[in-house]
C-alpha positions in Angstrom: -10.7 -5.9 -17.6 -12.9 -8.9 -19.1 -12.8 -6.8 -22.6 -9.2 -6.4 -22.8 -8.7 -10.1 -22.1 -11.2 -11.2 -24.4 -8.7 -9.7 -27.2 -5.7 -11.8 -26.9 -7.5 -14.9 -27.4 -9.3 -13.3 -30.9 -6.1 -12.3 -32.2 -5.1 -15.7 -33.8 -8.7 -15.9 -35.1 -8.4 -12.4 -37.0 -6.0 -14.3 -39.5 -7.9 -17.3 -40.0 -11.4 -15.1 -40.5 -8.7 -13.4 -43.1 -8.4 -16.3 -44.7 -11.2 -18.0 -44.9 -12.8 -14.8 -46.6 -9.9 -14.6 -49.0 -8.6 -11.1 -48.3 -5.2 -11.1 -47.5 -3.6 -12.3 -44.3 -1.7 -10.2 -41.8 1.1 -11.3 -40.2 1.0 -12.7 -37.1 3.5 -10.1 -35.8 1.6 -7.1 -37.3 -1.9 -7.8 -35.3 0.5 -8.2 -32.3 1.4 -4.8 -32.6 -1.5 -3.5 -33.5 -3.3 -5.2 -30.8 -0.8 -3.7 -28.6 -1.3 -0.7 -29.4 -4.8 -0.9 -29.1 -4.6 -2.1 -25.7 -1.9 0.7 -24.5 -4.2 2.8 -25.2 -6.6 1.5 -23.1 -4.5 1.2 -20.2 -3.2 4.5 -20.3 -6.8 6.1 -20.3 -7.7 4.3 -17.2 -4.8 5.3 -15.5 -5.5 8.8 -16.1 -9.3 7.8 -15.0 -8.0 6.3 -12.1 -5.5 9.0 -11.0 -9.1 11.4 -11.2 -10.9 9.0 -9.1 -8.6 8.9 -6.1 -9.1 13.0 -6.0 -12.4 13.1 -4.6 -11.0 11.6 -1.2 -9.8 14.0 1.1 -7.8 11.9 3.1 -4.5 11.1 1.1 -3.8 7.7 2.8 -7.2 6.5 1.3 -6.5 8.1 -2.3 -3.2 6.2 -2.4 -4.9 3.0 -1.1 -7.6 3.1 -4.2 -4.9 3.7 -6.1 -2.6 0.9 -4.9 -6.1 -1.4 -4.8 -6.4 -1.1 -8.7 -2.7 -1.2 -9.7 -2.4 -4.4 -8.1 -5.6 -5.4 -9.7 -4.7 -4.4 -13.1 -1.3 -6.3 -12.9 -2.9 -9.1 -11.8 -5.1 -9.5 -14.6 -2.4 -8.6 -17.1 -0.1 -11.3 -16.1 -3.2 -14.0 -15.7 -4.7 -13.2 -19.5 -0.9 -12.8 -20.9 -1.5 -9.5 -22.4 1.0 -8.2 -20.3 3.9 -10.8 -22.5 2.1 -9.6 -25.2 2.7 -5.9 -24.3 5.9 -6.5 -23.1 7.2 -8.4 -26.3 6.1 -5.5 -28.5 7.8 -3.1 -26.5 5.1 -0.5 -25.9 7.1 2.9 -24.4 10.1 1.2 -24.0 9.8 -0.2 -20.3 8.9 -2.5 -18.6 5.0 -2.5 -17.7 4.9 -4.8 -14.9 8.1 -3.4 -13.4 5.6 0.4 -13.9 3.0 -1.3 -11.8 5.2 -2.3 -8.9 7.0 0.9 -8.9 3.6 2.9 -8.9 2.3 0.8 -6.3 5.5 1.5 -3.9 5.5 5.0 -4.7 1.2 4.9 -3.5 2.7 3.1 -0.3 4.9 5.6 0.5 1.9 8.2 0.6 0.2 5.9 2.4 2.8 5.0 4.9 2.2 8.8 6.1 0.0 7.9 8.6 1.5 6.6 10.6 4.2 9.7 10.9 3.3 10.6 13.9 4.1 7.5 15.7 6.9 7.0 14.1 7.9 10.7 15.1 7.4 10.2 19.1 9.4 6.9 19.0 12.5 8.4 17.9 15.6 9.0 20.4 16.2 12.5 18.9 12.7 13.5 20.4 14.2 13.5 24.0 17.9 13.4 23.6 18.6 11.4 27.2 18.6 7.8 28.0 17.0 8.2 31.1 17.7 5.3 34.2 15.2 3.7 37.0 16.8 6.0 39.6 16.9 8.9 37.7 15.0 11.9 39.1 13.3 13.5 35.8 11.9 17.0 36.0 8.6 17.9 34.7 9.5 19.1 31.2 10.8 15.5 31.0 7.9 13.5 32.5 5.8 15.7 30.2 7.7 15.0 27.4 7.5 11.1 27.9 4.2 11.3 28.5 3.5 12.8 25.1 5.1 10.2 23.2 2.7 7.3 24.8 -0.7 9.9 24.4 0.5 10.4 20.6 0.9 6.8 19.7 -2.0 5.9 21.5 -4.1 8.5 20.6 -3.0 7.4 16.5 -3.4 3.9 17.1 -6.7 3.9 18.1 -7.7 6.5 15.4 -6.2 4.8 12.1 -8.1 1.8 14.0 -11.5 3.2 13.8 -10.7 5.1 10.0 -8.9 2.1 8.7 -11.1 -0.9 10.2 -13.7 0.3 7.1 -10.8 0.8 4.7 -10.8 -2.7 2.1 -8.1 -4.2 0.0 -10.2 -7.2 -1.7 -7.1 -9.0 -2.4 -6.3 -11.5 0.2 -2.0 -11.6 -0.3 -1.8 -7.5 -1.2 -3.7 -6.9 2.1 -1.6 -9.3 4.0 1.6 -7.5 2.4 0.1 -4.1 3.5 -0.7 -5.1 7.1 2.7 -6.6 6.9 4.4 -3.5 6.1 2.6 -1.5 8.7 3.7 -4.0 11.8 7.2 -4.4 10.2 7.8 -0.3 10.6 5.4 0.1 13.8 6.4 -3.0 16.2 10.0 -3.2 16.9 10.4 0.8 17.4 7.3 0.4 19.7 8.6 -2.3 21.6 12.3 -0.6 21.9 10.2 2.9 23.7 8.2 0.8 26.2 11.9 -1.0 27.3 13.5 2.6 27.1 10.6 3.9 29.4 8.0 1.3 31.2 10.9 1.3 34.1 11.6 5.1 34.7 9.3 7.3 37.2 7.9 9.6 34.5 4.6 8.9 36.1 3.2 7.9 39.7 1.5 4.7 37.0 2.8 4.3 34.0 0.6 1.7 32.8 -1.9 5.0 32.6 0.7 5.8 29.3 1.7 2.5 28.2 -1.6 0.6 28.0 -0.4 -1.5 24.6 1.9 -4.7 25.0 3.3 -5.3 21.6 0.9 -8.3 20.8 -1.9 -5.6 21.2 -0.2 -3.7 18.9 0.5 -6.1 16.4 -3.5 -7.6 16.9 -4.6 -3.9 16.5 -2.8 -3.6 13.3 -4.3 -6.7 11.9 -7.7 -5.8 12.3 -7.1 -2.7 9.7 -8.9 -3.5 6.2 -11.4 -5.9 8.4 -14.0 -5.6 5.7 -15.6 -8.9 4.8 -15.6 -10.3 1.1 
C-alpha cells in the first residue's frame, strides 16, 4: 500500500513542479481526478488478485478469512493516508468505497461463519421436538439423539480449535471483533442445551456428554487465531 499512499502527498507538488518549469498548470481538481482514477485502478486489480489468491485454499472458512484479513487491511490504510476522501470526493463508480469494504467483509464473514453450522445445527429445539423433564423416562432413540448433539459440538469444538488455533488475523481490534462474533452466536445457545439437558437421564453420566461449562467454551473460542505477532 506504501505506493498508493506515497501519491496523495505528490499531488500538490505535480502543480508547483508545473510551475516552476513554466508549462501550464492543471487544476487542482483535474490531478484529483486523474489521480483517482489512477488509483481505482489499482485497487480494482488487486481485488481481482486477491479474489485469486484465496482459491488455492481448500477450506472455504480460511479463503474467506484471507479475504476478510486484506479488506480490513486495505480500508485501514485508505482511511489513514486519506486516499479513500480523495476517492470518495471524486466519486469513483458511484458508491461508497468504504461502505464496499465493510459490506465485502460481512459478506466473507458469513462464509466464514459456516463452520460452525454444525453446532449451531445440534443446538436447535427443532432437532428433537420434546422438552424433555428430570422424571421423564426417555427411550433409546431419544437418549441417542441427545447424545449426538453433545458428541457433534464437542467433536467441532475441539476441531475448529486445533485448525483455527494456526489461523492469524494480525490486526489486534478485527481479531477481537471476529472472536467476538463467534462467542456472541456459540455461547448463549450452548448454555440454553446444557440447562435443557444436564438434568434429564439421557445417560447413566452425563458429564461423559457435557464435558464444556460455558467459560470453557468461551476460553476455547478465544484461543482461535492464537498466532503471535
Amino acid at each position: 500500500m506504501w505506493t498508493i499512499v506515497s501519491i496523495r502527498g505528490d499531488c500538490g507538488n505535480v502543480t508547483e513542479r508545473g510551475a516552476a518549469s513554466g508549462t501550464r498548470k492543471l487544476p487542482q481538481s483535474n490531478i484529483h481526478r486523474q489521480m483517482a482514477t489512477y488509483i481505482n485502478g489499482i485497487l480494482k486489480a488487486l481485488e481481482k488478485n486477491l479474489e485469486s489468491k484465496s482459491k488455492v485454499y481448500d477450506n472455504k472458512c480460511l479463503s474467506a478469512l484471507f479475504l476478510m484479513n486484506n479488506y480490513n487491511y486495505i480500508r485501514n490504510n485508505l482511511k489513514e493516508s486519506e486516499i479513500l476522501t480523495l476517492l470518495q470526493d471524486n466519486h469513483h463508480d458511484g458508491v461508497d468505497l468504504d461502505a464496499r469494504y465493510i459490506d465485502w467483509i460481512h459478506k466473507q464473514m458469513e462464509v466464514y461463519r459456516l463452520w460452525y453450522q454444525p453446532m449451531i445445527d445440534v443446538m436447535t429445539d427443532s432437532n428433537t421436538g420434546t422438552v424433555f423433564r428430570e422424571s421423564d423416562k426417555l427411550k433409546d432413540s431419544q437418549k441417542d439423539a441427545i447424545k449426538t448433539k453433545f458428541k457433534v459440538f464437542n467433536t467441532t469444538l475441539e476441531e475448529q480449535l486445533r485448525i483455527q488455533q494456526k489461523w492469524a488475523i494480525p490486526d489486534p481490534q478485527f481479531r477481537e471483533w471476529v472472536r467476538e462474533g463467534n462467542i456472541e452466536a456459540i455461547i448463549f445457545r450452548y448454555e440454553d442445551m446444557c440447562k435443557r439437558y444436564e438434568k434429564v437421564n439421557f445417560s447413566s453420566n452425563n458429564k461423559k456428554y457435557i464435558i464444556y461449562s460455558t467459560e470453557d467454551v468461551e476460553k476455547t473460542l478465544t484461543m482461535f487465531f492464537d498466532q503471535k505477532f
